[in-house]
C-alpha positions in Angstrom: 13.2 210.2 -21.8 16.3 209.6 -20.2 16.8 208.5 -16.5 19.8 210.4 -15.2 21.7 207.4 -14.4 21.5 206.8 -18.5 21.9 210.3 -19.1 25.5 210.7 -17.7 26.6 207.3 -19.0 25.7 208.8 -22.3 27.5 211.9 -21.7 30.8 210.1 -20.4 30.6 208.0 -23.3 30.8 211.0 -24.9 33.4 212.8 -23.5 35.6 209.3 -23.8 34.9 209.0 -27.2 36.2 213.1 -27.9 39.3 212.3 -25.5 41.5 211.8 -28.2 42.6 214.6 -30.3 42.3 213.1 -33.5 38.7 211.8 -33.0 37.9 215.3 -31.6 39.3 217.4 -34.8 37.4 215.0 -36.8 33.9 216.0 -35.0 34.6 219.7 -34.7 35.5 219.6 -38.6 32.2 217.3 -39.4 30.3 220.3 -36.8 31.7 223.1 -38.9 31.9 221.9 -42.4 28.9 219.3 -42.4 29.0 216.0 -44.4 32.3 215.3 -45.7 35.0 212.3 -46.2 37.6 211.5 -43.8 40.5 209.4 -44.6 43.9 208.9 -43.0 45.5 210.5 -45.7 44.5 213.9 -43.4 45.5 213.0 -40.1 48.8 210.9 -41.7 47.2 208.1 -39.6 47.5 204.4 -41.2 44.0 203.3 -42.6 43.0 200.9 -39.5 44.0 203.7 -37.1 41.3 205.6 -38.6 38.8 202.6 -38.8 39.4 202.7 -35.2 38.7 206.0 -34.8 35.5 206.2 -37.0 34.3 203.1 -34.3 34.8 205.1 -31.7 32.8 208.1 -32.8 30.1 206.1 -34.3 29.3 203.5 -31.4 29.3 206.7 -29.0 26.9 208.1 -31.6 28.6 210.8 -32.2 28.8 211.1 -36.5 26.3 209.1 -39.4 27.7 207.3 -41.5 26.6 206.7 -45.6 27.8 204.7 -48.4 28.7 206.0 -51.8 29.6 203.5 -53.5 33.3 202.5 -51.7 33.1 206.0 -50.7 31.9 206.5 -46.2 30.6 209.7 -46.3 30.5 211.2 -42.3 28.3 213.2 -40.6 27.9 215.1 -37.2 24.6 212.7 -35.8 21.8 214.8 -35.2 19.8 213.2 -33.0 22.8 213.5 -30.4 23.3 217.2 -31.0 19.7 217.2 -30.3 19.7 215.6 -27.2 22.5 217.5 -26.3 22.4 221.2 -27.2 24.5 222.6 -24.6 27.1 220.1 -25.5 27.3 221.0 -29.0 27.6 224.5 -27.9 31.1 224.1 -26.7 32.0 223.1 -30.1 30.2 226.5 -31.2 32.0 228.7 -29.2 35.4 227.6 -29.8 35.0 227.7 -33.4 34.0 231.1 -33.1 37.3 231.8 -30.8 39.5 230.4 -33.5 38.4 232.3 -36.4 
């Protein structure tokens, strides 16, 4: 178990890693439609702009990543959203507002 000290570092990383607004579209859509690909073709970012991105989210363990063949399949990480249930349930609540 986490100290608190560890606990709010984790969170801050976090909340750093969702400060931008492409990186935080990508979660909420990997929250609400699950396993999927993501390529800058969506966001009309170039390719390393999204590499970048993908870092970000991954090393503050926010999404999984898999390989199919050349193809990274993401996914929301599930042992955060485990740890943190009350932080996933922002994401829950505004996706219900935006419907």
């Amino acid at each position: 178990m986490k100290n608190n000290k560890q606990d709010s570092e984790q969170l801050l990383l976090l909340f750093q890693a969702l400060s931008d607004p492409i990186r935080l579209d990508i979660f909420r859509c990997l929250l609400q439609k699950g396993e999927q690909r993501v390529t800058s073709h969506t966001y009309a970012v170039s390719k390393s702009t999204m590499s970048h991105h993908i870092k970000i989210l991954k090393e503050a363990g926010l999404v999984d990543v898999r390989k199919e063949g050349t193809t990274h399949i993401y996914s929301p990480n599930q042992q955060c959203l485990d740890e943190y249930p009350a932080f996933l349930s922002i994401f829950q609540k505004s996706s219900r507002r935006s419907r």
